[in-house]
N, C-alpha and C positions, 0 to 999 in steps of 0.2 A: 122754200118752194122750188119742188123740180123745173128748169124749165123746157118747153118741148123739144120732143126728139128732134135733132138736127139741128138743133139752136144753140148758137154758144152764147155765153155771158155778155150782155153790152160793156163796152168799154167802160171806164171813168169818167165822170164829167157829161157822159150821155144821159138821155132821159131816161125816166125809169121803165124797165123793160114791161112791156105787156103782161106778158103773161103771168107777173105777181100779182096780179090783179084777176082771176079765172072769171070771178061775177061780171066783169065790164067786157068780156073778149066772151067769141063763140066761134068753133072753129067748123069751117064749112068750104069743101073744095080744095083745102091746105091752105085756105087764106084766113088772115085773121083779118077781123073788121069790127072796129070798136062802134060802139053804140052811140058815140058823135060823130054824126056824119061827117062831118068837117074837115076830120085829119083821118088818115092814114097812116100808119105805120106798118112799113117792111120791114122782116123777120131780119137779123144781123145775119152777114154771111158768115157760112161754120167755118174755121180753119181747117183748112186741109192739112189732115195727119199721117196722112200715107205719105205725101212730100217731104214732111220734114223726117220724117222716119228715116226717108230714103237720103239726105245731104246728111244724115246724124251716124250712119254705119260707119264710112273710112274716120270718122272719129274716133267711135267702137273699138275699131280694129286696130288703131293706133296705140288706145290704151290698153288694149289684149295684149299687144308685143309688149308695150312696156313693162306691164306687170308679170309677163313672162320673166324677161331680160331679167328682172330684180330675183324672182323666184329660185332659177336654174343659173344664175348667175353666167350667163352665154353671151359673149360681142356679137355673133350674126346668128341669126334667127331664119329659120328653112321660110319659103315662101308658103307652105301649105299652112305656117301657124297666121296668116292672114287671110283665110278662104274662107268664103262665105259659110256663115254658119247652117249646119243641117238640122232635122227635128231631133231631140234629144230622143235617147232610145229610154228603153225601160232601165228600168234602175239597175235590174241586174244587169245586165247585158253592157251597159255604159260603165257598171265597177269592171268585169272580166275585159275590157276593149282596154280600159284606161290602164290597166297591171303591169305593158310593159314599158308604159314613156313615166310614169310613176313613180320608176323607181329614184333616179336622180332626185325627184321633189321629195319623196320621203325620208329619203338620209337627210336632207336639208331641216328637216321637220322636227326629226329625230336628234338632228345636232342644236336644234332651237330650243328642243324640250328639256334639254340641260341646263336653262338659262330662264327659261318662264315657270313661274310656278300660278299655278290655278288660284283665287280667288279665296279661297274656302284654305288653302294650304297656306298662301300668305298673312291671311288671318291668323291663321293658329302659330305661324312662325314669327308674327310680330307677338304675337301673346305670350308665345315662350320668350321672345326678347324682354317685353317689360318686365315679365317674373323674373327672368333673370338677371335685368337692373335694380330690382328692387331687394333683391336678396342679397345683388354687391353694395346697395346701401343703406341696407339692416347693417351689412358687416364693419361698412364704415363707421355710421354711428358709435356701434360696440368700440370701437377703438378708441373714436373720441373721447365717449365716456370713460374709457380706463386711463386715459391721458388725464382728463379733466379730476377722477376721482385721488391718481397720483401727483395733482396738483393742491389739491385741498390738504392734503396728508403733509406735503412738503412747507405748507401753511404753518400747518399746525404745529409743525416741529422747528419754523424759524427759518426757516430755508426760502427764503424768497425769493434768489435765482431759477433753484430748481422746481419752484413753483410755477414763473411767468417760462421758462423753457418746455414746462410740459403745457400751459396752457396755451402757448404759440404751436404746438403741436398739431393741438386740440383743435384749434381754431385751423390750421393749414388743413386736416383732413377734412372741415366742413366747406372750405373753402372750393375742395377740388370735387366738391362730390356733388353729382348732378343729377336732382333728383325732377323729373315729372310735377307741373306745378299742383297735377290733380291725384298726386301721390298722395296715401295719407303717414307719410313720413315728413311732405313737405312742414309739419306745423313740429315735429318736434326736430329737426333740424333748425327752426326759427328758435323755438325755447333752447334746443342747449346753447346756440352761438350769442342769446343776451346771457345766457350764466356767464360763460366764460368772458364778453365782456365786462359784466359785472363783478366777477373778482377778478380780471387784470386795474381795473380802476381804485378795487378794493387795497389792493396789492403797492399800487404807485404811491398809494395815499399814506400804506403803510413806512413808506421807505423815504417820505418826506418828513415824515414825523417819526421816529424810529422809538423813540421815548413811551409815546401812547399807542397801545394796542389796540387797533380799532373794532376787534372782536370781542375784549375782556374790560376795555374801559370806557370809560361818557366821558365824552369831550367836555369842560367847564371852561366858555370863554366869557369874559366880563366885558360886555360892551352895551350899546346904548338902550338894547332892548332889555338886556337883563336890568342894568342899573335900575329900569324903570316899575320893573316886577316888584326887584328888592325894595326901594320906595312903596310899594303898595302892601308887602306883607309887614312894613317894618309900622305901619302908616293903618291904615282903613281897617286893613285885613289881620291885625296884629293877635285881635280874639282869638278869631279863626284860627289862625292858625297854629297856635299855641295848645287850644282845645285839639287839632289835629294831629299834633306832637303828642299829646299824652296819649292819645288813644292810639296811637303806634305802636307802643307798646302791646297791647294784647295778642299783636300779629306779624308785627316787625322780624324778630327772631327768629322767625320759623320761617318767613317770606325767605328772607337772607340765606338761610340753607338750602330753600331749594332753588334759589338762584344761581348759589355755587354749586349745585347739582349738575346743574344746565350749562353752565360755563357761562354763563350772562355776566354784565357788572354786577355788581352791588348796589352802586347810585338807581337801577329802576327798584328795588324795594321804597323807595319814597315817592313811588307816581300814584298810588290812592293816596296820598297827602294833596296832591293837587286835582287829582280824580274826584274824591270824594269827601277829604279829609279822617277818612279812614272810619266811613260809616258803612256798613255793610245793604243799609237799607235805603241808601240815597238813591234818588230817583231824578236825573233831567228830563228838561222840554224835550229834548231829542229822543226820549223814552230808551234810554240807557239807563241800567239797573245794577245796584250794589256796588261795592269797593272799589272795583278795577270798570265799573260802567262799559258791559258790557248789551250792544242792542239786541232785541231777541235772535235777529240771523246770523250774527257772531256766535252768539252763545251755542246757539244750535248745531254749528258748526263745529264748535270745540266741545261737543259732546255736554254740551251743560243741559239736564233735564229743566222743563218747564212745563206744566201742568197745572190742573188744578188746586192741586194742594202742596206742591213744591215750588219750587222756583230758584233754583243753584246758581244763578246768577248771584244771588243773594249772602250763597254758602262762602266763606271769605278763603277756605280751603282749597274746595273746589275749582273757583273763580281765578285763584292762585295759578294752581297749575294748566288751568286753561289761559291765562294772559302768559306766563310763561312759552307757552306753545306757540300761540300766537305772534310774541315778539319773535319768538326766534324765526318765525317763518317771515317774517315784516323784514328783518335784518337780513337777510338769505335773500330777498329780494332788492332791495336795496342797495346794502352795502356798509351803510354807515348810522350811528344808533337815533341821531337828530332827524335823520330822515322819515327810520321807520317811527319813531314816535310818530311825525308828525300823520303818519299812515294809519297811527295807531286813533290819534286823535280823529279823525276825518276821513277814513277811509284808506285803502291802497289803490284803488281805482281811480280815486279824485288827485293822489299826489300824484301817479302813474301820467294822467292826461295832463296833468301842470311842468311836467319836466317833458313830456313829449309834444307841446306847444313853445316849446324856447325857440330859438333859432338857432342852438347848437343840440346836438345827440347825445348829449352827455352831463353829466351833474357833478362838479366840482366839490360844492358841500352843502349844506342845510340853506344857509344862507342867502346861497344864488336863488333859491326857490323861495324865500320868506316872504317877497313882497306879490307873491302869484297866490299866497294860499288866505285861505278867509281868517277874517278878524280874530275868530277863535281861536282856531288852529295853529295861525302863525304866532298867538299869543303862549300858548302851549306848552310849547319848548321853553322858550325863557323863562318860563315861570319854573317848570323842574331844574335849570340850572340856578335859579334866584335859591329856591328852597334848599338846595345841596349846599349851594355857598354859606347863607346864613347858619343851618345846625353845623357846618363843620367849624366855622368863625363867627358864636354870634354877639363875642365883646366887638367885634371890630364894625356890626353893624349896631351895636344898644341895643341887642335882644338878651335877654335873661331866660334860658327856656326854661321849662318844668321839671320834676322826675316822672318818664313816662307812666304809664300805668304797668303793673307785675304781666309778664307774660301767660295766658289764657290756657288752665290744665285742665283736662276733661277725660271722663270714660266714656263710653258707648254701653247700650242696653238695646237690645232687637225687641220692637215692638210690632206686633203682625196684621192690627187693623187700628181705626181712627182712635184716637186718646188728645181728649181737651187737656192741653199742657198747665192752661190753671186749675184744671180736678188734679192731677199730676201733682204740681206744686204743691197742694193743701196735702195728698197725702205722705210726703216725702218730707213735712214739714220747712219748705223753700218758700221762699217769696214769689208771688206770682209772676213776675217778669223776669225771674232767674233763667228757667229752661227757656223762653222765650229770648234771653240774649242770647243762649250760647246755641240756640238755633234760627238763626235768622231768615233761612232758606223756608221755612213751613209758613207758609200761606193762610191758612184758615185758623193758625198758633192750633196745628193738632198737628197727629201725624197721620199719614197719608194710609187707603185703604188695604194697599201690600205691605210687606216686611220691609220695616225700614230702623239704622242705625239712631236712636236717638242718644245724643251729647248730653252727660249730668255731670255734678259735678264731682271732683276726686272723691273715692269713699261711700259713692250711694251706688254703685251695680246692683250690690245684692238687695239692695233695701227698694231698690226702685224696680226689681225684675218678682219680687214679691208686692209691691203695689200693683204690679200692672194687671193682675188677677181681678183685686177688688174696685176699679175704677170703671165707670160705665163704657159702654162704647158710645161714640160723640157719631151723631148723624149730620153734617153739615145741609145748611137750609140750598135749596134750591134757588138759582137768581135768575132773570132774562137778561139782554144785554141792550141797552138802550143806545141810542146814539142822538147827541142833543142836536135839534134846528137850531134853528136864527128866531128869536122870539119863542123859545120856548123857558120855561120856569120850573124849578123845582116841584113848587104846584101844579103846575100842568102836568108834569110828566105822574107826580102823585094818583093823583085822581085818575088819568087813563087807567094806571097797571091798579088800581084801588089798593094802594098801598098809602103810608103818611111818609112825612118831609124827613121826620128825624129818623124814619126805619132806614131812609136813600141815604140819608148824612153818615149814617151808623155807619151803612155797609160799605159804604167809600170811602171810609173816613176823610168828610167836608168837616171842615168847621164853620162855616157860613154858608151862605145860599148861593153865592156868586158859582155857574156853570157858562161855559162858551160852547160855540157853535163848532161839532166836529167831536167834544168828552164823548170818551165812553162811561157809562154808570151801570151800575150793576142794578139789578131793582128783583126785590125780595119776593117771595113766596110764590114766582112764576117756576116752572119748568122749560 
């Protein structure tokens, strides 16, 4: 609320001024007279502002010379630049008056305006500065990289001075190069400087051990975890794994080649012995599938199709060269092969966080990490070094192994829509489970609705690309996908989808009624 003309503001701590109040006040005579008779209240006296005006001018004028003095840069100053000031004239008339005392200030202006840049121009010249930091450390980078990539080569040829001297190179350029933390170079300057520390560690380790090459060979150390492995295959596990030996054979020798393809050891062709025991269709709790027990977002990752009527996880070929890929990119991270396994086992993310909670920054070997990783995992490893020991020496543990099974020969036939591989069989004259081993991959045992290579065995090409004319086309049934409660029953679930016990058993293949809380079931003649 305005308050009346000639009224200034009550002090602080006074009472509250009248006239915020208009309803209780009436103004009559220039007096104000509240509506209790009682009190009166006088108007606060106004500040007189012409006074202070007047003691505030030689102030004025004081800082008018001052700010002169600075401008023209002058020790004595005329008396007229402290005279009362007159009415300003018109705009024009006060530029053409001011042109000849001007000039001095203008050179001054002039000589400023070399040294101030505008707003709007400092902008765009810090913009060209960062573009221009960023493109001397693009170039950096680039250098690193050729340092880092002439260090890997120097590796590979055995040179491991001229390795760790170009990767100290490598490392000094990232060192000195100073990038913007909201650059988006700042993250691969973080990735290349762990490569490089991860093969100088790779590098040390080699040159402690000079005998084992930590790229081409698996370390086999005999101690108290392995002993304890060897005890259990030699003991409990003895079936097992003697049935997983033989069946090595169908895969083994091919596994092996293209391990030496990849420059890998050789010792990982025996990890689906510990994987899976060399079953193509093994299935864990963890819902890892086939040979090398790969989880669906693994698999998908290394290009393994999975659909309805496929599933290459399965394919022991395929699978192959997708765990190959795999390991190598596990070891490349890493460094050393005990490690990436156990990456391989549990993840790279989960060993990644278990070495990056140590209280040192670095990882020595496998072992410094064994007692941080889980039950499984840390079991893992030892059990592929138990497995290598025993078939390389297995009079020295009382193992008699078997003759594996003959290595697995096959042709291909392009079949181009669904074919039930036991119609296939009956007319190919095979045993119904024949085409069904040597394709483990097919899902529905047909093949899939596109063009797809089906495996027969040596000798039937032509006899089975002449079948595939007279064999029906296979329509597979339609399923919904159930997901079980807590108290629910195979009967219960039956009766909802109006389907029976043994149709669910079928399609899942149950052999009992027992289902938990969380199964998924496939359940028949829904859409």
């Amino acid at each position: 609320m305005i308050p009346p003309q000639g009224v200034s503001e009550a002090p602080r701590g006074s009472l509250t001024p009248p006239w915020k109040y208009p309803r209780l006040w009436e103004t009559k005579d220039k007096e104000l007279k509240r509506l209790d008779t009682k009190l009166t209240l006088r108007r606060p006296r106004a500040i007189n502002v012409r006074r202070i005006m007047k003691l505030a001018r030689p102030i004025q004028a004081a800082a008018l010379i001052f700010l002169a003095a600075l401008a023209g840069g002058c020790a004595v100053f005329a008396p007229k630049t402290v005279a009362a000031p007159r009415p300003a004239p018109p705009r024009s008339a006060a530029i053409e008056e001011a042109k000849p005392e001007a000039t001095p200030v203008q050179e001054v202006k002039l000589e400023e305006a070399k040294t101030i840049i505008p707003a709007e121009e400092r902008t765009s010249a810090d913009s060209n500065g960062q573009i221009q930091e960023k493109d001397d450390a693009t170039i950096s980078i680039e250098d690193a990289l050729t340092f880092y990539e002439e260090a890997i080569q120097a590796r590979e040829r055995g040179d491991l001075d001229a390795a760790i001297k170009a990767l100290d190179e490598a490392y000094g350029i990232i060192l000195k190069l100073n990038v913007p933390p909201d650059s988006p170079l700042t993250q691969e300057k973080n990735n290349l400087r762990i490569l490089i520390s991860q093969r100088i560690l790779e590098i040390n380790a080699m040159r402690r051990n000079p005998i084992v090459n930590n790229h081409k060979s698996f370390p086999l150390i005999e101690n108290e975890f392995v002993k304890k492995e060897i005890d259990s295959f030699v003991g409990p596990e003895r079936k097992a794994f003697l049935e997983g030996y033989k069946r090595a054979g169908f895969y083994r020798d091919w596994i092996v080649e293209e391990l030496r393809k990849a420059g890998l050891p050789e010792e990982l062709s025996w990890l689906p012995l510990i994987e899976s025991w060399f079953m193509p269709q093994a299935y864990s709790v963890a819902r890892a599938l086939g040979m090398w027990q790969f989880i669906r977002s693994t698999g998908l990752r290394y290009d393994l199709n999975q659909d309805k009527y496929v599933d290459e996880r399965r394919d022991p070929y395929k699978s192959t060269l997708a765990a190959i890929r795999y390991l190598t990119d596990l070891h490349a991270l890493f460094g050393d092969w005990t490690t990436a396994l156990a990456g391989y086992n549990c993840g790279e993310g989960f060993v990644q966080r278990c070495i990056n909670s140590q209280s040192i920054s670095y990882l020595d070997n496998f072992w410094d990490l064994f007692k941080r990783l889980p039950f499984q995992t840390a079991r893992y490893v030892p059990r592929l070094i138990a497995a290598i020991m025993i078939i390389r020496e297995p009079e020295k543990y009382g193992m008699t192994l078997p003759e594996p099974y003959p290595l697995l020969k096959f042709e291909t036939v392009k079949i181009s829509y669904p074919t039930k591989l036991s119609a296939l069989s009956t007319a190919l004259g095979l045993e119904a489970t024949e085409l069904e081993f040597l394709n483990p991959e097919l899902r529905q045992k047909s093949t899939p609705e596109t063009a797809y290579e089906l495996k027969v065995p040596i000798g039937y090409t032509e006899k089975a690309s002449q079948a595939i004319n007279n064999v029906p086309k296979y329509v597979p049934p339609e399923y919904a996908t159930h997901y079980v409660r807590s108290g629910e029953t195979l009967s219960v679930i039956a009766r909802k989808y109006g389907t029976s016990v043994q149709m669910i058993q079928r399609l899942n293949n149950l052999r009992g009624t027992m289902i938990y809380p969380g199964q998924t079931l496939k359940i028949p003649g829904r859409g």
